[in-house]
C-alpha positions, -999 to +999 in steps of 0.1 A: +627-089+094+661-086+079+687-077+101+723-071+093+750-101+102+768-104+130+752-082+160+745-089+193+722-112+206+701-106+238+719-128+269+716-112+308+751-105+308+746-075+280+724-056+295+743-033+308+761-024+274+731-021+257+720+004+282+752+022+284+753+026+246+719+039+245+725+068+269+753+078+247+725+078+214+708+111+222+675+121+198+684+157+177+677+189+199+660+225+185+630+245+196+602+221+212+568+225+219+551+222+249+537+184+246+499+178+255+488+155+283+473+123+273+441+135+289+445+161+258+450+139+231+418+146+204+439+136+171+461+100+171+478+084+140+485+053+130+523+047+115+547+024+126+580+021+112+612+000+118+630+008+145+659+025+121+632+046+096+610+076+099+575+080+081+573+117+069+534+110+068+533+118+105+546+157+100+520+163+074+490+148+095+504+164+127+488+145+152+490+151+192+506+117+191+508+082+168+501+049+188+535+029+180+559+056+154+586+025+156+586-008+166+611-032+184+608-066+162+634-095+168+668-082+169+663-050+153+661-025+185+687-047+208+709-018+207+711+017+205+728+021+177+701+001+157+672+035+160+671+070+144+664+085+178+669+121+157+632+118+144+625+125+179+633+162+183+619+162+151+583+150+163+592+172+192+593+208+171+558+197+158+546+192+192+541+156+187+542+125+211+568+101+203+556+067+215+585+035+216+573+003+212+578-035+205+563-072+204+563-080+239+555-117+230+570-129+198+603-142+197+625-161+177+656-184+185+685-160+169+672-134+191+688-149+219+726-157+227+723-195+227+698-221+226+696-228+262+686-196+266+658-192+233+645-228+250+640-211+287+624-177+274+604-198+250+562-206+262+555-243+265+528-266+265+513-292+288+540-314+278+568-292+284+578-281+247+575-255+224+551-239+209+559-233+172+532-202+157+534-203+123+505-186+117+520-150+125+536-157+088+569-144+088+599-161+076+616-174+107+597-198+130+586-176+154+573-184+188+564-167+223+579-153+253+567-167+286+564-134+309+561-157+340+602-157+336+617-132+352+645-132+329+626-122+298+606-099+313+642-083+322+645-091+284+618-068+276+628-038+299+665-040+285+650-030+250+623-008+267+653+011+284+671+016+253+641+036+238+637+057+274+676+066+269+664+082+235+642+104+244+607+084+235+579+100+251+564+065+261+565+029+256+537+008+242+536-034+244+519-050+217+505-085+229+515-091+263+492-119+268+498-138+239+515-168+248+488-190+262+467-196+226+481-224+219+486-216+187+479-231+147+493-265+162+464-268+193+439-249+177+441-223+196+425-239+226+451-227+254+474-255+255+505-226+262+524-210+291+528-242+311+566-238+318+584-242+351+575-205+363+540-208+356+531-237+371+554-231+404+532-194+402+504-217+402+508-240+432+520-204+451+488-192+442+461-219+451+480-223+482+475-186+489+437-186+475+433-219+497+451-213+532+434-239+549+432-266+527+444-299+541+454-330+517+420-342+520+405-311+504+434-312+472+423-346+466+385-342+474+379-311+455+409-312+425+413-347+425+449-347+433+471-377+444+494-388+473+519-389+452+510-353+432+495-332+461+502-292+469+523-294+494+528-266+524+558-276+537+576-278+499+590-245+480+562-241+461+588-238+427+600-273+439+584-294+413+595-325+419+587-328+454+553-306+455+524-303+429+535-303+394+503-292+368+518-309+341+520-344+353+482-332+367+470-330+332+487-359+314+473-379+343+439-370+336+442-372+299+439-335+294+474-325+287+464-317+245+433-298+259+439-284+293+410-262+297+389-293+291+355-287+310+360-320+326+397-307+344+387-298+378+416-272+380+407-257+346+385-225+362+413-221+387+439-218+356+419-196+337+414-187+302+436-161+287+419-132+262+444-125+244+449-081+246+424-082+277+431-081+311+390-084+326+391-062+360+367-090+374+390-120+358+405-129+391+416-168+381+452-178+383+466-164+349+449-132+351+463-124+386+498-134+380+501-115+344+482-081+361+508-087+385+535-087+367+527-063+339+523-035+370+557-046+381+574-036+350+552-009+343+561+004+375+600-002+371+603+016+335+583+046+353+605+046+376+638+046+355+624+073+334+622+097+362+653+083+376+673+087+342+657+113+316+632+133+342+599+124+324+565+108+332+571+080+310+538+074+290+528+034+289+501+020+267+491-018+250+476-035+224+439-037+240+425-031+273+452-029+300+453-012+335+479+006+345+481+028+312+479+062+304+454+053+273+443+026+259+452+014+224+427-016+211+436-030+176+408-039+156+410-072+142+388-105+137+384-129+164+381-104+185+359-106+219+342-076+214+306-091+203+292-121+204+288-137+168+276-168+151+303-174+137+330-161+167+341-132+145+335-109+170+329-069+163+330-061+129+352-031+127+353-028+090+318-040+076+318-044+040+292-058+015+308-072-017+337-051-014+322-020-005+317-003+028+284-011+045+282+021+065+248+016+073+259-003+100+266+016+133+293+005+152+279+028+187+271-005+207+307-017+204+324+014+208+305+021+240+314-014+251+350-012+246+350+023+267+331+008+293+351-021+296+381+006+295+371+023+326+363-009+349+401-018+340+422+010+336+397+036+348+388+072+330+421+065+308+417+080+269+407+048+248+416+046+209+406+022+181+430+015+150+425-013+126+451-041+132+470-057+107+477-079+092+442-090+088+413-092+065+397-060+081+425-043+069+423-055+035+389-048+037+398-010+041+424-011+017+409-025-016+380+001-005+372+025-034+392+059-022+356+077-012+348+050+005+378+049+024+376+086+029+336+078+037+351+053+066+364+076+085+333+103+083+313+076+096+333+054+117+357+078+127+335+099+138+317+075+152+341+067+177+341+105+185+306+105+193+311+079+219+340+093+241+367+074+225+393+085+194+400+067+160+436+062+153+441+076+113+460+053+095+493+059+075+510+037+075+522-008+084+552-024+084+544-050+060+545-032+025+513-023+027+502+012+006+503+039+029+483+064+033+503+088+005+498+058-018+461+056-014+461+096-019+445+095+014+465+122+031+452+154+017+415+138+035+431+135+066+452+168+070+420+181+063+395+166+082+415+163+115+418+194+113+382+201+125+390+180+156+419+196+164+399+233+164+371+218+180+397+200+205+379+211+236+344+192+230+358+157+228+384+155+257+375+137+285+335+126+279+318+103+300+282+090+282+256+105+292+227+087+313+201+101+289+186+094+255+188+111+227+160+101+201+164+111+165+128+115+142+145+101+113+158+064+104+199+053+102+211+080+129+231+069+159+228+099+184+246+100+216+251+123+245+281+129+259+291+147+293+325+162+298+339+152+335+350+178+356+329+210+334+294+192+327+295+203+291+268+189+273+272+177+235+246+159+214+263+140+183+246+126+157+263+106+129+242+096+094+241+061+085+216+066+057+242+051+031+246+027+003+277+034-018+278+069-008+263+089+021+223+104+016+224+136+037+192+136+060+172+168+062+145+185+085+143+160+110+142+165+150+161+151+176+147+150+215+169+144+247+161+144+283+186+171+295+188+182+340+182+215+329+176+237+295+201+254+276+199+289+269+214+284+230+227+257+208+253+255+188+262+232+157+295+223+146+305+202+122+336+187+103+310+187+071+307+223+073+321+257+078+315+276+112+290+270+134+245+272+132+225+280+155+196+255+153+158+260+163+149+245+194+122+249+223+126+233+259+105+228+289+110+212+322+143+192+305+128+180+272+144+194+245+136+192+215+149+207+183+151+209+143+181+193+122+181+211+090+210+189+069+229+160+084+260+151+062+280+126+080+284+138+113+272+171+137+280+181+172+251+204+193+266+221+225+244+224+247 
């Protein structure tokens, strides 16, 4: 990203400046409304922009909040002075959240003060050097921040800070996880984040997980040596007196492949996801990152109340705990689904360049909102397609129905399974936006439905039951609002091929505790409400669809 000569380069001694300047760089003021509550949030957008520019997209759309509306890269955001904090009143008078945000992984040497200090921030391998990551394809060579360092965790909360002194509503990390791939250079097989304060983290926590292990039981059940044994009566950060991993690994040959089936200490390690944190992953990198990612989240809380009075609003690439929703980028690779060909979920599903919405994307959805809950608990959870990648140039070399067909489907897709679809406007890379594809007349227009209708999508748990639909290529779901027991059947048509075929005269059953005196049918596809025929007897009900566009809603 260019950045203008001469500015001030992160070193622990600056903090304090940068943090002094920033509480002098106050966002504009004027009549506010009253913000929602995440638990609120029905309509999210999509459109990041440089920490310094403002994407008038966002005022048109009117969202109840965007996902990322700037983002910290490199040393654009280091100082106060670097943002137009005045958008945020302006976001404010619209009733829109203003979430902050920045990498909280890549990093590049001219970011920091010296080298000495780029070389100890910097991830390394088994072998103690750095891990280059050209494939992130920008300019510089860029690499990642090892958050096992204390320091640059501090690093990221200096920035963080900055943001909280103008006036974001919350903060949200994009890859926290992500320096323990490995990278172009290994393949991505997980030779990463095996610096000095992971691996003394390490010995402190298979001492901890192991209290009673004697020197017999290192060597019998890791293999370990006499001369490279843990060590109780050794700071465990000592590493050349107590266990060092690294010399572990070259020792057994592993130190290009360290999660090599054949290391004994390779389950204890663990193997990173990169933008997951598993709620039953409880092997040494997940524990340590969960660890730390709460402390900071926990600290900028803290200094948001203790500074600007406000429940600072956290969120992350992925599935994180500790959030207030969750915000999981849809990209390839992905460990969503299970795939021949280790894809993952296919987010964007297109046939020779055109949307295959026949496909129904309810499975995947439902797993990412379950997954959601056994991390983070009943936290909102919203989708946006991830770039750069090729499922976002899938969606943009879409014909412009289909795009606009996209969203029918797969946005309201989402909706019918208790989670939201982030509308996007909007990259940092050049990409059109959403103006350019003459997209935005679509979405002011179809959010607006949601936003109406705001009431019937907060807060849904899936229902236990199943709905069953007469005719072929519906996904039908039942959804159960926690704390009122509202009731919603949703159907969604994917009877398409090029274009959507409206489904007619059809019936749709459910197994429901106890019958509904009416039903009503809403519907972004049409105007007002219907009121459908239906009979119901000792909890089946059963009733007649007359037209199904792209997506209804029956309240039960």
């Amino acid at each position: 990203m260019p950045r203008r000569s001469g500015v001030t380069r992160w070193s622990a001694g600056i903090v304090a400046v940068a943090l002094t300047a920033a509480a002098q760089s106050a966002p504009a003021t004027g009549a506010t409304a009253t913000p929602l509550r995440p638990a609120d949030f029905v309509v999210y957008g999509f459109s990041q922009s440089d920490v310094a520019q403002e994407d008038p997209q966002v005022y048109e759309l009117d969202p109840d909040t965007t996902i990322r509306a700037i983002g910290k890269w490199s040393t654009a955001g280091d100082e106060a002075s670097d943002y137009n904090f005045a958008q945020i009143g302006r976001y404010h008078a619209k009733g829109i959240n203003f979430m902050g945000s920045g990498t909280a992984s890549v990093i590049f040497e001219k970011d920091f003060a010296t080298p000495e200090i780029f070389a100890d921030m910097a991830t390394k391998d088994a072998d103690g050097n750095t891990v280059p990551h050209p494939e992130i394809g920008v300019p510089d060579p860029a690499f990642r921040g090892n958050i096992f360092n204390p320091k640059y965790r501090q690093y990221l909360l200096s920035w963080a800070r900055i943001q909280i002194d103008g006036g974001v509503d919350g903060v949200n990390f994009d890859e926290i996880n992500a320096g323990f791939s490995g990278g172009s250079k290994y393949g991505f097989n997980g030779n990463e984040g095996f610096d000095d304060y992971a691996i003394a983290d390490f010995n402190r926590y298979l001492l901890a997980k192991y209290p009673s292990y004697t020197a017999a039981d290192w060597k019998s059940r890791f293999g370990m040596t006499d001369d490279n044994i843990l060590r109780r009566d050794v700071p465990a950060g000592d590493l050349a007196a107590n266990f060092n991993y690294r010399e572990y690994l070259r020792a057994g040959g592993w130190n290009l492949d360290p999660l090599n089936a054949a290391n004994p200490l390779a389950p204890e390690w663990g193997r990173v996801v990169a933008n997951r944190m598993y709620a039953e992953d409880t092997s040494f990198t997940a524990t340590y990152i969960r660890r730390y990612w709460k402390q900071m989240v926990d600290e900028l809380r803290a200094y948001a109340w203790r500074t600007v009075h406000k429940r600072l609003l956290i969120s992350s690439n992925g599935l994180w705990p500790y959030v207030d929703f969750n915000s999981v980028g849809m990209y390839p690779w992905n460990p969503d689904e299970q795939t021949p060909d280790f894809r993952g979920a296919d987010y964007v599903p297109v046939v020779d360049g055109h949307l295959n919405g026949a496909k129904s994307l309810q499975s995947q959805y439902r797993y990412l909102k379950d997954q959601s809950a056994r991390i983070a608990g009943t936290v909102p959870v919203v989708v946006f397609i991830d770039w750069p990648s090729d499922m976002m140039t899938n969606y943009l070399n879409l014909p412009l129905q289909e795009k606009k067909d996209y969203w029918q489907i797969f946005g309201a897709e989402a909706y019918a399974n208790g989670i939201f679809p982030s509308f996007h406007l909007k990259d940092t890379v050049g990409s059109p936006t959403a103006t350019d594809l003459g997209m935005m007349d679509f979405f002011t227009t179809y959010t607006r439905f949601y936003k109406e209708h705001r009431t019937l999508f907060k807060d849904n748990a899936i229902g236990a039951q199943a709905v069953r639909a007469s005719a072929a290529n519906v996904s039908a779901s039942l959804l159960v609002q926690r704390g009122t027991g509202r009731r919603s059947i949703h159907l969604v048509n994917h009877n398409y091929s090029q274009g959507i075929t409206p489904q007619t005269g059809f019936t749709v059953e459910a197994d429901v505790p106890s019958c509904p005196r009416r039903l009503t049918v809403v519907s972004p596809d049409f105007a007002g409400s219907k009121s459908p025929a239906f009979s119901c007897r000792q909890g089946r009900l059963r009733l007649t669809v007359d037209r199904l566009d792209y997506y209804n809603i029956i309240q039960l």
